[in-house]
C-alpha positions as CSV (number, residue, x, y, z in Angstrom):
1,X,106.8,-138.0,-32.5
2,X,108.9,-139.5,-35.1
3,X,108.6,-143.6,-35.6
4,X,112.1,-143.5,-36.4
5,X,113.0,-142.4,-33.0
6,X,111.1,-145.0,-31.4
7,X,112.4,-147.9,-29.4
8,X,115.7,-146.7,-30.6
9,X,118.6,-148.6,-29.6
10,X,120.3,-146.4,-27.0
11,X,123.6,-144.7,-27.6
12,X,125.8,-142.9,-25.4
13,X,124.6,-139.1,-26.5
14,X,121.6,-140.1,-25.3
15,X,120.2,-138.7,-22.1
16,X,117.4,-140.1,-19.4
17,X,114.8,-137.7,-20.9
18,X,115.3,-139.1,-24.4
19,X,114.9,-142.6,-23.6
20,X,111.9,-142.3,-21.8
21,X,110.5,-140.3,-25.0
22,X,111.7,-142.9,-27.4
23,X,110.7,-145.9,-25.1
24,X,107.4,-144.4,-23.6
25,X,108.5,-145.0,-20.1
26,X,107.4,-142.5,-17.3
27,X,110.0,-140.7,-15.5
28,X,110.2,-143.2,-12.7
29,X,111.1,-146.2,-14.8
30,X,114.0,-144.6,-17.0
31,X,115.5,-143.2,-13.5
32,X,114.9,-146.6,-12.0
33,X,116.2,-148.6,-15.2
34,X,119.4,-146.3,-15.5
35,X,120.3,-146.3,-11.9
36,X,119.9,-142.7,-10.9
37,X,118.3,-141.5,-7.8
38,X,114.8,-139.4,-8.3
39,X,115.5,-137.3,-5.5
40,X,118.7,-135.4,-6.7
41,X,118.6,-132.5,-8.2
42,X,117.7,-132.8,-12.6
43,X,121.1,-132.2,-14.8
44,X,121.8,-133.3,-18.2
45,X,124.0,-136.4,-18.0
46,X,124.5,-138.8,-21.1
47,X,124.1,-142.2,-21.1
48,X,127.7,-142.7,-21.7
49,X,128.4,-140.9,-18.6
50,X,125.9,-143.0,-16.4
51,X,127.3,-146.0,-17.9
52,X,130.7,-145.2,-17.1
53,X,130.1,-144.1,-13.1
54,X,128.3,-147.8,-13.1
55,X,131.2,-149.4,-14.5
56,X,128.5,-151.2,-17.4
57,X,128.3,-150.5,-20.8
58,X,125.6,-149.2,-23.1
59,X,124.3,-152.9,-23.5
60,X,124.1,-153.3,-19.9
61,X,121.9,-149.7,-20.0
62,X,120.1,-151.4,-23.0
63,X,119.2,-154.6,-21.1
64,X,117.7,-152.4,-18.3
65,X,115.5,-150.4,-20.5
66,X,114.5,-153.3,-22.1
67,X,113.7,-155.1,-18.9
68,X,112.0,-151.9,-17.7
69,X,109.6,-152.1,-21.4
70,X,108.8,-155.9,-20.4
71,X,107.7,-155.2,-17.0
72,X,105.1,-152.7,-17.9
73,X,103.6,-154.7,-20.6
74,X,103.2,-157.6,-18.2
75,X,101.6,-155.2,-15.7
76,X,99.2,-153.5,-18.4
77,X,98.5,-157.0,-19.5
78,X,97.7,-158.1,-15.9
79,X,95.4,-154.9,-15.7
80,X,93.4,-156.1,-18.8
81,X,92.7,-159.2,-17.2
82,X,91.4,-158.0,-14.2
């Protein structure tokens, strides 16, 4: 994987599957963080689509990802503690 495409900041070519590739979140999260239901059926939707059917924009999608990232460094921090 390319550093460069890390953590990038997300842009509305973007799809579900690429954020969770650049942000190292598990399938779950990304669907959870961009508002999309696991149990329908996969398609390729942009983020500028999903932002648009939620009436946010791509820093509201940003925030979530973002919020999504803190949450599972708190709970891999919590696990190192135990």
């Amino acid at each position: 994987m390319d550093p460069a495409h890390q953590e990038q900041a997300l842009a509305g070519w973007m799809t579900p599957r690429y954020v969770g590739q650049s942000y190292n979140l598990p399938r779950d999260r990304v669907l959870d963080a961009l508002m999309l239901d696991p149990n329908d059926p996969p398609r390729r939707v942009s983020l500028s689509e999903i932002a648009d059917l939620n009436e946010m924009t791509l820093q509201d999608l940003q925030t979530r990802v973002d919020a999504a990232m803190a949450q599972m460094a708190a709970e891999r921090e919590a696990q190192r503690g135990d």
